[in-house]
C-alpha positions as protocol buffer text, in pm:
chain_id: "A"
residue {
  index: 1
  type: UNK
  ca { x: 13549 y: 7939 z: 17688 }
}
residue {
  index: 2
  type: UNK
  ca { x: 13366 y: 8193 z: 17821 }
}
residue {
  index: 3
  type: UNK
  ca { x: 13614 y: 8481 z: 17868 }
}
residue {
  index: 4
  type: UNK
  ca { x: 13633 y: 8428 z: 17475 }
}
residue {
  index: 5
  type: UNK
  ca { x: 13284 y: 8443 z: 17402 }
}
residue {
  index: 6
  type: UNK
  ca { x: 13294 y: 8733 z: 17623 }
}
residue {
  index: 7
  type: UNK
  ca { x: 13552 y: 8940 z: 17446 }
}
residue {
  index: 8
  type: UNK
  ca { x: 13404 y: 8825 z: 17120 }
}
residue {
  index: 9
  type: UNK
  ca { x: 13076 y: 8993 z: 17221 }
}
residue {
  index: 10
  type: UNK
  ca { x: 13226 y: 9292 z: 17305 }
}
residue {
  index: 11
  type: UNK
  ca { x: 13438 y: 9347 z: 16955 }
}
residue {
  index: 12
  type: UNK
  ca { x: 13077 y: 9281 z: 16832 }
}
residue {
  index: 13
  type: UNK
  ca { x: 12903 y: 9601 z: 17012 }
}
residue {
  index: 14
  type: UNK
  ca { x: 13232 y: 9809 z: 17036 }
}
residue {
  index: 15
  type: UNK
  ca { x: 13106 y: 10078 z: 16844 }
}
residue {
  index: 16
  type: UNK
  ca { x: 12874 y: 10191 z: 17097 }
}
residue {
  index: 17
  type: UNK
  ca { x: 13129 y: 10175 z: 17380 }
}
residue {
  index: 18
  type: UNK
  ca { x: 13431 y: 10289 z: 17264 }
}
residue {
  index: 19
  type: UNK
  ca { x: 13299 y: 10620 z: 17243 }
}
residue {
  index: 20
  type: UNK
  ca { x: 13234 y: 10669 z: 17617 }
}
residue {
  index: 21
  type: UNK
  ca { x: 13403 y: 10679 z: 17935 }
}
residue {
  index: 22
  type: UNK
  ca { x: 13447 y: 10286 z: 18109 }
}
residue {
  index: 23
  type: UNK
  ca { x: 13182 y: 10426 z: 18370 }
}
residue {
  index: 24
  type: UNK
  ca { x: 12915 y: 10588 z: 18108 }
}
residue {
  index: 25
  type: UNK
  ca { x: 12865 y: 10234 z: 17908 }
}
residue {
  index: 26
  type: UNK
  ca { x: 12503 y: 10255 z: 17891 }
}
residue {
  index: 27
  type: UNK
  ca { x: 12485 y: 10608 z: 17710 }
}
residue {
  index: 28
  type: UNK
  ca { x: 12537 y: 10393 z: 17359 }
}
residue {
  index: 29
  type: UNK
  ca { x: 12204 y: 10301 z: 17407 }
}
residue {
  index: 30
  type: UNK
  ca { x: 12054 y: 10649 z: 17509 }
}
residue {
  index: 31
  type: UNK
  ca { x: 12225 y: 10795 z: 17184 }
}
residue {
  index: 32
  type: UNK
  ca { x: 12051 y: 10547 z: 16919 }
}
residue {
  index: 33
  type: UNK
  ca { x: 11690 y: 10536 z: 17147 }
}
residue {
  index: 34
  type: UNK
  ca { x: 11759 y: 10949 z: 17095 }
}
residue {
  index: 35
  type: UNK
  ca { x: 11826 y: 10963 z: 16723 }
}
residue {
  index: 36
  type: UNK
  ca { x: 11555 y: 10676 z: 16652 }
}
residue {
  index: 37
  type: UNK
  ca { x: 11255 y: 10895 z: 16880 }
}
residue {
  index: 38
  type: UNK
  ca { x: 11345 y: 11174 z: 16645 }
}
residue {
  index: 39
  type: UNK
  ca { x: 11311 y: 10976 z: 16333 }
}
residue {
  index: 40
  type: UNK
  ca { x: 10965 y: 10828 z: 16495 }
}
residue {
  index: 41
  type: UNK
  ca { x: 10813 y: 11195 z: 16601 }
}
residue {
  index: 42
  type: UNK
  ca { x: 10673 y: 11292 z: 16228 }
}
residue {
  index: 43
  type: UNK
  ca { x: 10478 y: 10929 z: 16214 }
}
residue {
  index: 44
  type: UNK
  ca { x: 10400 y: 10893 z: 16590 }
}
residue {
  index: 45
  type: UNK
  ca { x: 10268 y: 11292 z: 16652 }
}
residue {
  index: 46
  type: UNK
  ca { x: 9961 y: 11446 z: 16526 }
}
residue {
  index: 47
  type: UNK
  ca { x: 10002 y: 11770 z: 16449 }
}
residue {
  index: 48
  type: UNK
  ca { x: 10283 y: 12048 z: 16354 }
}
residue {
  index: 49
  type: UNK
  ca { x: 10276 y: 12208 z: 16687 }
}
residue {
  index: 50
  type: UNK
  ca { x: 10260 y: 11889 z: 16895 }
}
residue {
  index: 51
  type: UNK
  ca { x: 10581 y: 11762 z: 16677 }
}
residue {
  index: 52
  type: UNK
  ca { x: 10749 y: 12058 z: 16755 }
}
residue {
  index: 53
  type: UNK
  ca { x: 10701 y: 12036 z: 17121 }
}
residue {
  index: 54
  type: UNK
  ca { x: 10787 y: 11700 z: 17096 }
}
residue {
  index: 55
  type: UNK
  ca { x: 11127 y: 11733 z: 16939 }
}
residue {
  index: 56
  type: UNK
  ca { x: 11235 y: 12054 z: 17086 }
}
residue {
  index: 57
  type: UNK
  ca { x: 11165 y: 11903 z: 17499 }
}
residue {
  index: 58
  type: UNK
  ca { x: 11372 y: 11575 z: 17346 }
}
residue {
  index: 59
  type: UNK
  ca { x: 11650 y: 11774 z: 17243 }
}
residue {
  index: 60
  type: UNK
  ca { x: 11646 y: 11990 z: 17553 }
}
residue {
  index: 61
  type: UNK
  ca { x: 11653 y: 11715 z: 17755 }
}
residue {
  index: 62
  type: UNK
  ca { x: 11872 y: 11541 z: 17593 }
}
residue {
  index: 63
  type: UNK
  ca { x: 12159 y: 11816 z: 17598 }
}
residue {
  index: 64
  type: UNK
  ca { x: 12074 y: 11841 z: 17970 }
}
residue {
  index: 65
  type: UNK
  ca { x: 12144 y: 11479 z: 18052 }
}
residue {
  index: 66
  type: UNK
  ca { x: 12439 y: 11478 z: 17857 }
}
residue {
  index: 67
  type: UNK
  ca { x: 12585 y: 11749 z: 18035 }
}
residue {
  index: 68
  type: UNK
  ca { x: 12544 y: 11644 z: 18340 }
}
residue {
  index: 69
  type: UNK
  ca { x: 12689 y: 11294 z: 18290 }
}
residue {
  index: 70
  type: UNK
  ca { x: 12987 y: 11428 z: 18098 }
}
residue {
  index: 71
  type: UNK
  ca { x: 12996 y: 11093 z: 17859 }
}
residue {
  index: 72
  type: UNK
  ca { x: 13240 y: 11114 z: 17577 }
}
residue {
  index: 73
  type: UNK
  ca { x: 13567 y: 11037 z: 17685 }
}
residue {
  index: 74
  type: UNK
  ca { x: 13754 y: 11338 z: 17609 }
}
residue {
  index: 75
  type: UNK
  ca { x: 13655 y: 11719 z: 17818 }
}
residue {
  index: 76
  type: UNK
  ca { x: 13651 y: 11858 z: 17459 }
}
residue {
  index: 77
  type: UNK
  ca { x: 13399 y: 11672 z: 17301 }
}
residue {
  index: 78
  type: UNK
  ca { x: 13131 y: 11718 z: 17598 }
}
residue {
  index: 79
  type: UNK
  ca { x: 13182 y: 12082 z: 17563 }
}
residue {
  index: 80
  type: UNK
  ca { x: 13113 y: 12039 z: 17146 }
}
residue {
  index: 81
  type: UNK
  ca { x: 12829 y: 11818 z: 17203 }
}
residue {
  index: 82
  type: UNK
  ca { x: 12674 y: 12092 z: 17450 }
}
residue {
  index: 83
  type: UNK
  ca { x: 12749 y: 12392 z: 17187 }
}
residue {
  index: 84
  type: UNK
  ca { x: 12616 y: 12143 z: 16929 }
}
residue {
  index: 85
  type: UNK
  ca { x: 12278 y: 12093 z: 17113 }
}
residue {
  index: 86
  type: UNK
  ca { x: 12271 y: 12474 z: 17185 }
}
residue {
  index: 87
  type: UNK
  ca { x: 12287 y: 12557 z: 16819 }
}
residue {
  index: 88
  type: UNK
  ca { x: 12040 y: 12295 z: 16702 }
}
residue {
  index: 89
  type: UNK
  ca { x: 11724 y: 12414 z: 16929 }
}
residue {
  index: 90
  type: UNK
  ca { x: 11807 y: 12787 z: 16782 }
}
residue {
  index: 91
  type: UNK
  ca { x: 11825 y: 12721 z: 16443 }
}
residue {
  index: 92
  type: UNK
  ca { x: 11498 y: 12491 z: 16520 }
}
residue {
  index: 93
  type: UNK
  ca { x: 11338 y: 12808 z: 16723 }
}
residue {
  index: 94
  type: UNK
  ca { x: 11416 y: 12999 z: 16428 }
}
residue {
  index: 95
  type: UNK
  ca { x: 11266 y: 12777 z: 16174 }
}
residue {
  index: 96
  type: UNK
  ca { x: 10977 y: 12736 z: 16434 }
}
residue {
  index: 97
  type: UNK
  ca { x: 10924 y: 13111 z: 16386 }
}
residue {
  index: 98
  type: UNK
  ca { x: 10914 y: 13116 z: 15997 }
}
residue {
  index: 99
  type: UNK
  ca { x: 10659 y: 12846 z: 15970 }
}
residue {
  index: 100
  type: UNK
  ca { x: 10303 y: 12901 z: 15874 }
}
residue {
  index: 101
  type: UNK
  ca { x: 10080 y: 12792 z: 16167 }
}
residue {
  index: 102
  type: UNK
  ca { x: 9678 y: 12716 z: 16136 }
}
residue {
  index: 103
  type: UNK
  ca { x: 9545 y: 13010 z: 16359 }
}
residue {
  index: 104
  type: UNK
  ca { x: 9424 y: 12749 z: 16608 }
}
residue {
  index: 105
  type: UNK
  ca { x: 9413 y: 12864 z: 17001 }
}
residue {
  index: 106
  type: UNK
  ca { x: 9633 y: 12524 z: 17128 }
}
residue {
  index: 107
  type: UNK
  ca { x: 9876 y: 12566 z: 16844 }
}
residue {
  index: 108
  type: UNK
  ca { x: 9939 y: 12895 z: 16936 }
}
residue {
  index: 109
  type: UNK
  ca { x: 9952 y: 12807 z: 17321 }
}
residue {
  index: 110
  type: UNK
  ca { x: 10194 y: 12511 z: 17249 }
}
residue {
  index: 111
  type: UNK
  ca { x: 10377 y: 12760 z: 16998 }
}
residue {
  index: 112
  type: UNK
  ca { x: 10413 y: 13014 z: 17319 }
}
residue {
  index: 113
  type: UNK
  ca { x: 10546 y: 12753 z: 17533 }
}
residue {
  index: 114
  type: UNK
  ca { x: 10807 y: 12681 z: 17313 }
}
residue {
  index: 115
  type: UNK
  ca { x: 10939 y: 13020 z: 17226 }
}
């Protein structure tokens, strides 16, 4: 009956609970809406310096939520998925800094709002 159909339903979208902790259910759904915005920002955002702001405040705020809810089920991994984060905006502040920018005044005020 309907406890079947239930159970079925679940097996069907286990892979983006099992992941998480019983209470943190929903953050399936923030981790594919996060990786599909990034794939999105190059089409969606005009502009070098607009994309970068764009992607850098998403990760940021991203790593932020994610240590504050504390989702994956194991301590470990929430720590790993922090350093992970942490690594990923420097390495993008880095390549942010080697990049050849059109000497226009907003680039260069959205370029000193990132770094």
């Amino acid at each position: 009956g309907v406890r079947l159909a239930g159970l079925r339903r679940l097996r069907q979208f286990r892979f983006l609970f099992v992941r998480f902790q019983p209470d943190r259910y929903y953050y399936g759904l923030v981790f594919v809406s996060r990786s599909l915005t990034l794939c999105f920002v190059p089409i969606v955002v005009p502009g070098l310096d607009l994309q970068i702001l764009f992607i850098f405040s998403l990760i940021l705020w991203y790593g932020l939520a994610q240590q504050q809810l504390l989702p994956w089920r194991k301590r470990s991994i929430n720590l790993v998925d922090g350093v992970v984060n942490i690594f990923v905006l420097v390495v993008f502040l880095c390549g942010t800094m080697a990049s050849d920018f059109v000497d226009e005044v907003y680039g260069i005020m959205v370029m000193g709002f990132v770094t």
